[in-house]
N, C-alpha and C positions, 0 to 999 in steps of 0.2 A: 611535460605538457601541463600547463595552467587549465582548472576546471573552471568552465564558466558555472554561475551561479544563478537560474532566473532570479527575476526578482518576484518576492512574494508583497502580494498587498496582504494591508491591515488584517483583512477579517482570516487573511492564508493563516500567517504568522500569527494572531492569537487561537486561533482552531489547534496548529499544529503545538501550539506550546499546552495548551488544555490536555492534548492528547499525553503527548507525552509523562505529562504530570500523570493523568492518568493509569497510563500504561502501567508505571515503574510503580505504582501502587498496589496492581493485580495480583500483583507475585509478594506474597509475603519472605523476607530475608533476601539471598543472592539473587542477584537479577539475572534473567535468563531471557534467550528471544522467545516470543511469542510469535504464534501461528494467528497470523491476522487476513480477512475476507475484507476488503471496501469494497461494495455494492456500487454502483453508478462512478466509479471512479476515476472516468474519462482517461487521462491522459495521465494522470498518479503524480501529481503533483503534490500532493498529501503523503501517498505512498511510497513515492523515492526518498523522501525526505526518512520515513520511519525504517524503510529499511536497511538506508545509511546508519539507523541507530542501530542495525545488527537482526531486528525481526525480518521473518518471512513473510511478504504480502503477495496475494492473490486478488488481481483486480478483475470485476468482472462489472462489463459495460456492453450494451449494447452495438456503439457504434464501430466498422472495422478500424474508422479512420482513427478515432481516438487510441484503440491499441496498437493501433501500428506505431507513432508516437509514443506510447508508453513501452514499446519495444524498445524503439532508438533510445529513449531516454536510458531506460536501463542498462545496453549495454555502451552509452558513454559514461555513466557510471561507475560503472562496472558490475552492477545491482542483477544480471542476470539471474545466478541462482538462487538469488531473495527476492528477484519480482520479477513476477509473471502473470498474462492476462488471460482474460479467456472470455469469449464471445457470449454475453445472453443477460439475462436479468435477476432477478429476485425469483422469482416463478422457477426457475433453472437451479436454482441455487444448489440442489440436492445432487442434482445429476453435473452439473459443472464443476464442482467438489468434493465429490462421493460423502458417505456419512461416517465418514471420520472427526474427530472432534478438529475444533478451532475452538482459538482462547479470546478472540474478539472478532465483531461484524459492527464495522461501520457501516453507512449509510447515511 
């Protein structure tokens, strides 16, 4: 099976190249995945992308419709055990991800 690809605009594709640079800087020596939070992160278009690069993402969005979408997405991906959503906001953050550490929170 050939994976299709959305397509990303401009401002997707320089966000997620930013990140990445980013990311792979956090970690000083071997690179390791990170436990990463996107806040408002709809549909994880951001998110499937990083966690094809191996990190764990946790999206958390208010709307159902959006995760239900970032549902599908992930498991035509395959991205299940790397992305997962979860219904509420910022305000939620504590209780939707208990207080366990994470190594980045987008937004």
């Amino acid at each position: 099976m050939v994976e299709q690809r959305r397509p990303r605009s401009v401002s997707q594709a320089f966000l997620l190249d930013l990140l990445r640079a980013q990311l792979g800087d956090l970690v000083a020596g071997e690179w390791r995945p990170l436990d990463v939070v996107d806040l408002g992160g709809g549909t994880g278009g951001i998110a499937s992308a990083l966690a094809g690069d191996g990190h764990r993402l946790t999206v958390i969005d208010p709307s159902p419709d959006a995760l239900a979408s970032l549902q599908r997405r992930a498991a035509e991906a395959g991205l299940t055990g790397r992305l997962v959503g979860r219904q509420g906001d910022a305000a939620e953050l504590v209780d939707l991800i208990g207080e366990g550490r994470v190594d980045v929170v987008l937004c």
